[in-house]
C-alpha positions in Angstrom: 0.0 39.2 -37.5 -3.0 40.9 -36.6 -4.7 40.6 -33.5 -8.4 40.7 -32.6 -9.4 42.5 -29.3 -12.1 42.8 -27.6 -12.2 46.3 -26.0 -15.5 45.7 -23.6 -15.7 42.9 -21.7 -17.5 42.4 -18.2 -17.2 39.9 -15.7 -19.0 39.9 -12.2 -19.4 37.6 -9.0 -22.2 38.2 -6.6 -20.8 36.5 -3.9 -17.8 39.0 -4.0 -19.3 42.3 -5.1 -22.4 44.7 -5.3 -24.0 45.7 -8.7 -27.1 47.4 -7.8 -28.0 48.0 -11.6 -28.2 44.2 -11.6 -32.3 43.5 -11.2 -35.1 41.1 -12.3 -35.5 44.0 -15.6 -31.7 42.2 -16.7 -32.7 38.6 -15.1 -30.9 37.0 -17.5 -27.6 38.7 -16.9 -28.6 38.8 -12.9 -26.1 35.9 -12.0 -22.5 35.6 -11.7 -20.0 35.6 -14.6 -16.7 34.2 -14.4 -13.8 34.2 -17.2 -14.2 30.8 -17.9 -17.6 30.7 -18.9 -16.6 33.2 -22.2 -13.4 32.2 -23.2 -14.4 29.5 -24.8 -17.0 31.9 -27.3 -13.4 34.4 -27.7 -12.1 31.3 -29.1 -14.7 30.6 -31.3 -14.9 34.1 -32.5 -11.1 34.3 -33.1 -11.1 37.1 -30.5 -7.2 36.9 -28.6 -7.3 39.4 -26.1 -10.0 41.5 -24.3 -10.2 44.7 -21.8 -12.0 44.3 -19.1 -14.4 47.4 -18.1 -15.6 47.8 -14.6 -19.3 47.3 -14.1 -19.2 48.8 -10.3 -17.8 52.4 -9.0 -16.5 50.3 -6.6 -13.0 49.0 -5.5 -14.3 45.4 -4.8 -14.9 45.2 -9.1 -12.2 46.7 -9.7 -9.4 44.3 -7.7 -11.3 41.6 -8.7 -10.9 42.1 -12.5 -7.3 42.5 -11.8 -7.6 39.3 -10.4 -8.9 37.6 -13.0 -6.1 39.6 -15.4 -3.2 38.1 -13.1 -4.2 34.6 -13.8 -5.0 35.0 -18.0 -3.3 35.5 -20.6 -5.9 36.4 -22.3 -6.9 40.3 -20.2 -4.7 42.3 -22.1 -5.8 45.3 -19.7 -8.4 47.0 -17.3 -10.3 49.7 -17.6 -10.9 50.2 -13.4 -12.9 52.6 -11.4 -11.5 55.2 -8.7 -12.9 57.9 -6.8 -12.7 60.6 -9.4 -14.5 63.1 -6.8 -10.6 62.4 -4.7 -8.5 64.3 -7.1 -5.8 64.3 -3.6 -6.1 60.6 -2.9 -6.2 59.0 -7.0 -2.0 59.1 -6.9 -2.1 56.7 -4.2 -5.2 54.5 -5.9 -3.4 54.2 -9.4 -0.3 53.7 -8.0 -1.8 50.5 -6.3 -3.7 49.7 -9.7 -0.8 49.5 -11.5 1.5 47.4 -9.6 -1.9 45.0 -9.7 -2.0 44.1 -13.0 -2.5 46.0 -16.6 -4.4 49.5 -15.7 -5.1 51.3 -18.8 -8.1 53.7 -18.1 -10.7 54.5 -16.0 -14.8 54.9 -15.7 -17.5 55.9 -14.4 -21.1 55.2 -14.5 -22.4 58.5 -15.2 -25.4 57.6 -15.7 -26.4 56.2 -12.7 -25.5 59.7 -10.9 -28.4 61.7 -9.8 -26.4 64.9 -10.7 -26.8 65.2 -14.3 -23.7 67.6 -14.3 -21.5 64.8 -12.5 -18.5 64.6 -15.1 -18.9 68.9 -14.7 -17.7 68.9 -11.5 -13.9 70.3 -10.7 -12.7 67.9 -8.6 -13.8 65.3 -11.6 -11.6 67.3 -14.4 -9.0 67.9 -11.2 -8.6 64.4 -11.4 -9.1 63.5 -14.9 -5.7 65.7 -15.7 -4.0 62.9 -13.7 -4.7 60.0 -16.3 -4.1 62.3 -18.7 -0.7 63.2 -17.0 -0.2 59.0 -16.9 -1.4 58.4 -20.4 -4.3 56.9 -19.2 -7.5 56.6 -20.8 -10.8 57.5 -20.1 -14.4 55.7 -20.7 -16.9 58.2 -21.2 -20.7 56.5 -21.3 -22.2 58.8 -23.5 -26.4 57.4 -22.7 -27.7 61.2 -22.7 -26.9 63.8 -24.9 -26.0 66.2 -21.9 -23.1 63.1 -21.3 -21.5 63.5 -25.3 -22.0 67.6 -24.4 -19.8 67.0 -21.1 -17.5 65.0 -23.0 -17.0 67.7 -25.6 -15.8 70.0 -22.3 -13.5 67.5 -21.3 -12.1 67.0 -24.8 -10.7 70.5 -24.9 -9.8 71.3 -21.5 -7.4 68.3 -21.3 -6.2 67.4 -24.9 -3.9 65.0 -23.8 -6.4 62.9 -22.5 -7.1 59.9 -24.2 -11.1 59.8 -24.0 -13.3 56.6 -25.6 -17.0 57.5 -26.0 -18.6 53.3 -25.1 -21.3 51.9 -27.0 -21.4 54.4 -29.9 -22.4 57.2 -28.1 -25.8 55.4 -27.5 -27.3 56.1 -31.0 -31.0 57.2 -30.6 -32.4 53.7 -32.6 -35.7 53.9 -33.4 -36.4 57.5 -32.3 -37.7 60.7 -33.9 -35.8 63.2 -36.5 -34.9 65.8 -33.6 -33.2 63.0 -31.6 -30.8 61.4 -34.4 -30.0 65.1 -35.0 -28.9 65.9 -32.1 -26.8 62.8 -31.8 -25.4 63.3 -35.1 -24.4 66.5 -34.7 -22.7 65.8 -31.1 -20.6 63.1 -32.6 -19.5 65.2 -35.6 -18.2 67.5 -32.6 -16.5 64.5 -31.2 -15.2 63.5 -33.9 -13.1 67.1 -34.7 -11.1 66.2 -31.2 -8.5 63.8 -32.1 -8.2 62.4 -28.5 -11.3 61.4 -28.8 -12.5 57.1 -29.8 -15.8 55.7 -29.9 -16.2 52.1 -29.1 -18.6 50.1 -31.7 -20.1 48.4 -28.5 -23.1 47.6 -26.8 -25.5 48.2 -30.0 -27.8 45.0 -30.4 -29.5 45.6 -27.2 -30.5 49.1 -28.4 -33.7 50.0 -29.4 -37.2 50.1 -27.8 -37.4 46.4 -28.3 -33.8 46.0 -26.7 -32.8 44.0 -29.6 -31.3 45.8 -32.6 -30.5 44.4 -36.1 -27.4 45.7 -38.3 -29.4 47.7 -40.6 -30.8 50.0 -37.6 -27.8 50.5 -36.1 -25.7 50.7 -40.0 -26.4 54.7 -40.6 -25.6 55.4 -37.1 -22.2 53.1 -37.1 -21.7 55.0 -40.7 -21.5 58.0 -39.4 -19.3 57.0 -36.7 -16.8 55.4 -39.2 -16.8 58.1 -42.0 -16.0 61.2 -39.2 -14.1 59.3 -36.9 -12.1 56.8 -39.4 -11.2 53.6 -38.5 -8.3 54.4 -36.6 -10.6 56.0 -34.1 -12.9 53.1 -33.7 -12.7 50.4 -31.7 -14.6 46.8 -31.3 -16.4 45.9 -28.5 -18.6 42.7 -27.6 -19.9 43.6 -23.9 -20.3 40.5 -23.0 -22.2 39.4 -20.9 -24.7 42.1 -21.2 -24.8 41.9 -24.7 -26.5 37.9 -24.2 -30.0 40.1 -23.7 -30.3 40.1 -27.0 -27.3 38.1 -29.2 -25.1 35.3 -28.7 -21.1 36.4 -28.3 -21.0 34.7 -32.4 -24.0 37.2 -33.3 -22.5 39.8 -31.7 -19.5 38.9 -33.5 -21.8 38.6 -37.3 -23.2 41.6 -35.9 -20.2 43.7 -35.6 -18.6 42.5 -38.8 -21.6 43.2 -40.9 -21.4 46.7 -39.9 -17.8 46.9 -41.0 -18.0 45.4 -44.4 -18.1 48.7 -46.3 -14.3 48.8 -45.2 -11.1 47.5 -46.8 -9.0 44.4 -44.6 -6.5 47.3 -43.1 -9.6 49.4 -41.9 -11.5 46.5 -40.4 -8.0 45.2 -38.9 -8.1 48.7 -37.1 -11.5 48.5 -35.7 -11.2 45.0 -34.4 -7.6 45.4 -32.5 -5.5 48.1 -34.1 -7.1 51.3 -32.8 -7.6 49.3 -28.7 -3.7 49.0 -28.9 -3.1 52.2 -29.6 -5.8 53.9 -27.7 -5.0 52.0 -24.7 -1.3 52.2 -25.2 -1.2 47.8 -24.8 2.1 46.3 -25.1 
């Protein structure tokens, strides 16, 4: 029997940890969220299991989503964050990681480094060989195009690294000619690497109004689907950041309005298939 996963799912506590992207610009999300409060919606939405993605580079979010996986059923596994810039001390960190509870990847919030070149670095790729070495995944947040571009590097020095480009590579909605171009073509590239995924994720909030409907986002999910197939894709509901602009059941409508164009086995794929195998889940 099939099962649906959600492959991006946050949680945070503010007595217990530091988000400093947290602000009054996200008010609505800039509170604590607890696994109680959305299992309830996964149940709604017929959604079994979930992977929770860190929303800190810090250890603090990391140990306290395994946590929360050591008490549910539901956390199928963790996508955690480790000093990547420590290629000499990540042995020691995953090794803790994984007695913790289900480690299946790793991330970074690129975005938020000053250094555009961040994931360029050495010691990065020194340590990214390591989850490859440990089948291990790796979230790439693919906001700029210079991010897809670093993730094209990564692709082909470490083919045996399992990488997952989140929230569609961040489609350009709403923005000029020259811009869905140069998206398009970057995730063409992607899509030639085979260790590559790309999370259908974090899309209603895109868009200059930070609300997107289906039919903005459907040519850029299109594209996604017919280069990457849907073995490649995987669902996503980023909860809770994804309440800025849709409820976890429009998400949900959201997602599976994008999909309709494909047949039961390759929407079976995109909503649990491909996250078991990219993540390697029991």
């Amino acid at each position: 029997m099939a099962v649906t996963i959600d492959a991006h799912l946050h949680l945070w506590d503010l007595e217990h940890g530091v988000y400093g992207w947290l602000s009054d610009a996200v008010a609505p999300i800039n509170r604590t969220f607890r696994i109680a409060e959305v299992e309830p919606q996964l149940d709604a939405a017929r959604v079994e299991q979930a992977i929770l993605v860190q929303a800190a580079d810090t250890e603090a979010d990391t140990r306290a989503m395994f946590a929360v996986a050591t008490g549910s059923t539901r956390v199928a596994g963790v996508v955690a964050w480790a000093d990547l810039l420590n290629p000499d001390g990540l042995g020691a960190t995953l090794d803790e990681y994984a007695a913790s509870g289900p480690l299946v990847g790793l991330r970074h919030l690129i975005h938020d480094e000053p250094d555009p070149e961040w994931l360029a670095q050495p010691a990065v790729h020194e340590s990214l060989a390591q989850l490859a070495a440990r089948e291990l995944a790796f979230d790439v947040i693919g906001v700029l195009p210079r991010h897809l571009v670093h993730a094209l590097v990564v692709a082909d020095e470490l083919p045996g690294l399992q990488l997952v480009v989140d929230h569609l590579g961040s489609p350009p909605v709403g923005a000029g000619a020259n811009e869905v171009s140069i998206w398009r073509e970057l995730i063409l590239e992607l899509a030639e690497r085979p260790n590559v995924a790309v999370k259908l994720s974090g899309l209603t909030t895109l868009g200059s109004s930070g609300r997107a409907s289906a039919d903005d986002l459907r040519p850029f999910s299109g594209t996604v689907l017919e280069a990457f197939g849907p073995g490649r894709v995987l669902f996503g509901g980023d909860w809770p950041v994804s309440t800025l602009a849709t409820s976890y059941a429009e998400t949900m409508e959201f997602t599976l309005a994008l999909l309709s164009g494909l047949d039961a086995d390759g929407t079976r794929e995109v909503l649990g298939g491909t996250a078991r195998r990219v993540y390697r889940l029991p």
